[in-house]
N, C-alpha and C positions, 0 to 999 in steps of 0.2 A: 504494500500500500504506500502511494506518495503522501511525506510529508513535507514536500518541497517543490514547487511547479514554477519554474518562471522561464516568460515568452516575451522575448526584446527587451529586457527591462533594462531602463537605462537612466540614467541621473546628471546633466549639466550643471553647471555656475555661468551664468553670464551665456558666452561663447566656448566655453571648453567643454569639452565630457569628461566628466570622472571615471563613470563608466556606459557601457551601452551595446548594444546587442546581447542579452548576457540571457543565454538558454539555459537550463539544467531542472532535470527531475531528481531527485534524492528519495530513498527509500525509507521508508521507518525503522530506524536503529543504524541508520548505514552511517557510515566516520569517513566524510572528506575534506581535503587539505586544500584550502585556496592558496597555492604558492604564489609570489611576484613577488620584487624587488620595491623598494619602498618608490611610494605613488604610481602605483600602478593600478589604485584604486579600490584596493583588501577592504579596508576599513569602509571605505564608502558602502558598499555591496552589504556587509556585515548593517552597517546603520539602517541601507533602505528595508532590509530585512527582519530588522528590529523595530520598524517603525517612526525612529528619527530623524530621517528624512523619508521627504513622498520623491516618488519617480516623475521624472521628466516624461519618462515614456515605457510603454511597454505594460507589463499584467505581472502580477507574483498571485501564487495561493499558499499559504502557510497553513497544514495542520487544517487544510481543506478549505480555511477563510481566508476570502479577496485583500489583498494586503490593501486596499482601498478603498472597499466598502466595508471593510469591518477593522479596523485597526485595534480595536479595544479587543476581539478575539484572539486577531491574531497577538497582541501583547501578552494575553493570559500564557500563550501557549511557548512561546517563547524568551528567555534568557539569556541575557548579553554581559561576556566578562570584558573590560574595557582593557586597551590599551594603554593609556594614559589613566596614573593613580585619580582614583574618583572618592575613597573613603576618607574623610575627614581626618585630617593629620593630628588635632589638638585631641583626640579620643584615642580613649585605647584600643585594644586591637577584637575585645569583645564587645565594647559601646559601640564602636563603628559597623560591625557587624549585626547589631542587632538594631540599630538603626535601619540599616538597608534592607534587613530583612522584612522590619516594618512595611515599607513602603514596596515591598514586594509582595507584600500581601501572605506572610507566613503568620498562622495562627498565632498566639502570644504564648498559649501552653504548651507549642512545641518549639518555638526560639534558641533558645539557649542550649537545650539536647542535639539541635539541630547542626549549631552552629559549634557545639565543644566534638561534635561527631566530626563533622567536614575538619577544623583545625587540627583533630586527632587523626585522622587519614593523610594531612598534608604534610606532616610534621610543621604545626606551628602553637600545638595545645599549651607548650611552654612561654610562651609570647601573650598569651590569650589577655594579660593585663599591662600589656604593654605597651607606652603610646607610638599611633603608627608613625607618625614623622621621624620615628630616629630608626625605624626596621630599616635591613638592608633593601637594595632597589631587588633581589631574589624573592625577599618575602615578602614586600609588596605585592609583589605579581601572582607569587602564590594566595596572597590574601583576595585579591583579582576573583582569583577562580575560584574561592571558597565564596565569597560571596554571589557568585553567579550559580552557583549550585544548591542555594539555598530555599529557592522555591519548588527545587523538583519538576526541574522544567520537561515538556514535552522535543523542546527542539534548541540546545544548548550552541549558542553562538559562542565564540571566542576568541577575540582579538590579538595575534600575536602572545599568546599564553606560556609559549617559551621561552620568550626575552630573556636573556640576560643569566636565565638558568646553565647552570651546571651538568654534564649529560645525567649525572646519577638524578638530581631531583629533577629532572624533567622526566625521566623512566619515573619517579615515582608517581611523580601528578600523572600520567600519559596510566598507569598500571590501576589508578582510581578512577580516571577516567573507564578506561576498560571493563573494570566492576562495575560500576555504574551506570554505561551502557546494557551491560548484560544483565544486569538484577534489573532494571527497571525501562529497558528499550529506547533510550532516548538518543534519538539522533544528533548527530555531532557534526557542527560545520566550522570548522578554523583556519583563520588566517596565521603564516609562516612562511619565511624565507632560509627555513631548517628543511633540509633534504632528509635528512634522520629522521624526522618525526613525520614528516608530509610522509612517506614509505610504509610506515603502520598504519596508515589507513587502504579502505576500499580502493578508494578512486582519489586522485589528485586532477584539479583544475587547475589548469595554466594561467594564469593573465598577464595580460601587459601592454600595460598605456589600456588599461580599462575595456579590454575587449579579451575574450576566451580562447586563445591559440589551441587547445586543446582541453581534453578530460578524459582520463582511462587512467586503468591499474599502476601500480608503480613497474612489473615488469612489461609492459609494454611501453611505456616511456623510457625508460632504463635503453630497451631495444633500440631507439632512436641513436645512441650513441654508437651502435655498431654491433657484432655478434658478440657470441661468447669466444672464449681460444683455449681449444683441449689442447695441452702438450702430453704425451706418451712418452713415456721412457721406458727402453724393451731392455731384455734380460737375454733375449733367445732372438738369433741372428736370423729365427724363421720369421719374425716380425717385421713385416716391411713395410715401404712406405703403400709400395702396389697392394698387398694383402690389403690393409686399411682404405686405401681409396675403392676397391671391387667391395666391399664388405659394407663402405658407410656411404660410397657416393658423394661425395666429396673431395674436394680439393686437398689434398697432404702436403706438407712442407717439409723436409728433411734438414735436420740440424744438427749441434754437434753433436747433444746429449738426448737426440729420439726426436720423434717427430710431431707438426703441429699444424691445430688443422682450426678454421672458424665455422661456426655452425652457431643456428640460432638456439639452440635448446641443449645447452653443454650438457647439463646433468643427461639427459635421456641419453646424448652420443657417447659420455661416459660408462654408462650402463650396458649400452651394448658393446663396449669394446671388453669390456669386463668379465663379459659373457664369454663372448666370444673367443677372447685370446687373453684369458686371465693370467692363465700359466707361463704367459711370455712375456709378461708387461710387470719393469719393478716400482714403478708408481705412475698416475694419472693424474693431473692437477688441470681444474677448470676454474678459468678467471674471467668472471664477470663483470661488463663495465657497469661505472656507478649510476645510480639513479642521478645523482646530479649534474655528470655529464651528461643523460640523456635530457633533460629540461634544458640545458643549457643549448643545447646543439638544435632544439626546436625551438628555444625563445629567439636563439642569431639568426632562422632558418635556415642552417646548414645541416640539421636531421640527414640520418641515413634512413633512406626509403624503403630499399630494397628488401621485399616481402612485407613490407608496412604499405600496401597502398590500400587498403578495408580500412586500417584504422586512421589515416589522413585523411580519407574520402569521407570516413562516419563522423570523424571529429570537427571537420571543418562543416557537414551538414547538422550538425548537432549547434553549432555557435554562429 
């Protein structure tokens, strides 16, 4: 079931666009990464989505209500962790929280349980009387997401939510995330110019200069960067480069130390070499290129195509 529909939706100032054209259906419970480089519109997208700004053009439907005939709906239904600090610096780090959670509309008799449960998940329960303006700018942000999580939202927006973190406590926020998703289904749409983190999600949307160069899996954007590179290294001089080109169909390269071949699916070609001529190979190493050279190589447009033309033809009819 979608809980997320939108058709041209697009946003100006003046004469510029922030964003525009901007298609994508999202699933209920599904976890996608809006990647781009800063101004390239994250934040904008996240705000029309939120309700704080109206679109210039174009349709959304949130959680099934018209992000324009129903805004007060769609507000119920979704939750936005801000980029830029929004909690009150002169409070502590559980006045400030339970302030927001006020105005979020969280009961009064479950506040507090609420909000020592999220600090205690984030590791910040030891902070909890602490006033925000002297936390570091990590626990700030983590403080970000503990207050965005505190309504139990239907469609959890968030804004650059790994800033500034550390890879370990961004695994932890990203690992409660995770629970969270899955005890209670809620869809996860976040802005980031973290390759590492955009990659644990479903799907990654590309943007830049405020329009969607793509959306798909992480390894098929990864594939943009070029194949995988099986190296073999033989043991048994019956191991050839000819054996392995008749056997995998592929191109073989011969080098000092065994031979090496590119293919789009290393793992599977690994497997059958494995198979097949286990007894004669002293090890098989497949090197994967990174996911962020594949974003990178479609944000410049110099993508490698070759066997990608379904997913450039669907991606660019998709945005």
């Amino acid at each position: 079931m979608e809980t997320l529909l939108l058709q041209n939706l697009g946003r100006r100032y003046g004469r510029r666009w922030a964003v525009r054209g901007i298609n994508l259906s999202v699933e209920e419970g599904e976890m996608i990464a809006v990647w781009g480089t800063s101004g390239s519109g994250k934040t904008t997208l996240l705000h029309l989505l939120a309700t704080l700004l109206r679109p210039s053009e174009g349709h959304a439907w949130v959680d099934n209500h018209d992000l324009l005939k129903r805004p007060s709906r769609v507000r119920s239904a979704v939750s936005l962790g801000f980029q830029t600090p929004t909690l009150d610096p002169q409070l502590t780090l559980l006045e400030g929280l339970d302030l927001r959670a006020a105005m979020q509309g969280v009961p009064r008799a479950h506040r507090t349980n609420r909000i020592i449960q999220q600090l205690h998940l984030l590791g910040l329960e030891e902070y909890r009387d602490t006033p925000i303006g002297i936390l570091s700018a990590s626990r700030r942000r983590r403080a970000e997401v503990v207050a965005a999580l505190l309504p139990v939202p239907r469609i959890l927006l968030l804004d650059e939510p790994f800033q500034g973190m550390d890879d370990e406590t961004a695994s932890r926020v990203w690992e409660h995330l995770i629970e969270m998703r899955s005890r209670e289904r809620v869809t996860l749409l976040f802005s980031t110019d973290r390759a590492d983190m955009a990659e644990r999600c479903h799907r990654i949307a590309l943007l830049n200069e405020g329009r969607f160069l793509a959306c798909d899996t992480p390894d098929i954007l990864r594939g943009a960067a070029g194949n995988d590179v099986v190296t073999v290294k033989p043991i048994d001089e019956r191991l050839t480069a000819r054996r392995l080109h008749e056997r995998l169909q592929v191109k073989v390269s011969e080098e000092p130390d065994g031979f090496r071949m590119e293919v789009q699916r290393g793992d599977g070609v690994a497997a059958d070499i494995l198979g097949s001529f286990g007894g004669q190979t002293a090890a098989i190493y497949v090197r994967r290129p990174s996911l962020e050279a594949g974003i990178r190589r479609i944000m410049d447009g110099t993508a490698k195509t070759d066997g990608m033309d379904a997913f450039f033809e669907e991606a660019l009819s998709e945005t």
